[in-house]
C-alpha positions in Angstrom: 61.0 220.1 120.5 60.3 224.1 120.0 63.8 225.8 119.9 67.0 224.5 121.2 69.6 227.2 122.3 73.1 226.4 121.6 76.3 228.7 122.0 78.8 228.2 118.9 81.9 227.3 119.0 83.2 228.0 115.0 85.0 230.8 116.0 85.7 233.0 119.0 82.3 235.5 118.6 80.9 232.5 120.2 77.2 233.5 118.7 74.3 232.1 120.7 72.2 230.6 118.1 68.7 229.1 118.6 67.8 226.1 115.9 64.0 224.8 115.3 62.9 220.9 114.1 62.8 222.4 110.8 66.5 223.3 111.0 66.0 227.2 110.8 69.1 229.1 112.5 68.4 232.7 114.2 71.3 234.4 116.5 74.5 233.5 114.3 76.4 236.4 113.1 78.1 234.3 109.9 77.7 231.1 107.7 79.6 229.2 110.0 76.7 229.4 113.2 74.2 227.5 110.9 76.1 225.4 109.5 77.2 224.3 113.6 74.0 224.6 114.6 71.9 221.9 112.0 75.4 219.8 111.9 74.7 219.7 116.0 71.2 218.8 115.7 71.4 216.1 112.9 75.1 215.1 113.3 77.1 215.5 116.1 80.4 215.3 116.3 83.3 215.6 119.1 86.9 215.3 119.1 87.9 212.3 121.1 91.0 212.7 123.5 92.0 210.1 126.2 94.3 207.2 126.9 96.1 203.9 125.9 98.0 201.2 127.7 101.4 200.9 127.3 104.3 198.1 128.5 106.6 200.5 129.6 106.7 201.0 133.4 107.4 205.0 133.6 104.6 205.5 131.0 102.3 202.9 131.4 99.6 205.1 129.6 99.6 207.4 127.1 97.3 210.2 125.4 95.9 210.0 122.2 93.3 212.0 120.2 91.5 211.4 117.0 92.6 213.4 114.1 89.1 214.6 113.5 85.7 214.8 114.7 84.3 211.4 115.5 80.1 211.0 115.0 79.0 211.3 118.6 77.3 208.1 118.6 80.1 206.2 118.0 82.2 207.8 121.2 82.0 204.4 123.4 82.4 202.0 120.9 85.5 203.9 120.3 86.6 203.7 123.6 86.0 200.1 123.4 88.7 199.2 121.3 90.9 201.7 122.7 90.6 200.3 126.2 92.0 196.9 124.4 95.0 198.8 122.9 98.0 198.1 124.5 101.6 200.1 122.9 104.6 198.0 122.8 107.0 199.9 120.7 108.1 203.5 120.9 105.7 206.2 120.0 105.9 210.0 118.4 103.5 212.4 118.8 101.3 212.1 115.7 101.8 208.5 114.9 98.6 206.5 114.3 97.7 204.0 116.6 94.6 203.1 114.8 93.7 203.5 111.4 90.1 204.5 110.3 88.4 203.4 113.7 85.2 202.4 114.0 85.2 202.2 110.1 84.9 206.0 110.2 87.9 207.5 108.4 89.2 208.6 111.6 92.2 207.8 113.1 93.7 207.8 116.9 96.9 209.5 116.8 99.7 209.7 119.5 100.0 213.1 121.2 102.7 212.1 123.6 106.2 210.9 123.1 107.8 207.8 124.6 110.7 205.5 124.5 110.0 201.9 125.6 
């Protein structure tokens, strides 16, 4: 690997930021670029948004997130045990639907409403 080109996303400048394989940073215009740029490179990380069975019949899914980034790596195993999820009670936006998934500290919250 030479240089890897990356555009970051840590505020709205959206810098375009080149990073080497020894984790030098050129392009970024404040702390925030390298700190993207190696944490892209050695740990990625992605918000996870998508949905969960439910027992009601006008809702039978809703949409959840997690409440923070969630390693990369560990995306499908995640959607794993979320395809096995299925609600049976009624559900705010922000309620947990699982605690610390994956063992990660990261948890899939509601961000729909609905009344079974």
């Amino acid at each position: 690997m030479e240089k890897k080109e990356l555009i970051c996303i840590m505020c709205p400048v959206g810098c375009h930021v080149t990073i080497d394989k020894d984790l030098n940073v050129e392009g970024n215009k404040c702390k925030r670029g390298s700190i993207y740029a190696i944490e892209e490179m050695t740990h990625p990380k992605r918000i996870l948004t998508t949905t969960v069975k439910t027992t009601s019949l006008k809702h039978p899914r809703i949409s959840v997130k997690t409440d923070k980034p969630l390693e990369k790596e560990l995306i499908f195993t995640a959607l794993e045990k979320l395809n096995a999820v299925i609600i049976e009670k009624d559900v705010k936006i922000g309620d947990v639907i699982i605690k610390n998934i994956c063992d990660t500290q990261v948890d899939i919250v509601a961000t729909k409403q609905i009344h079974l």
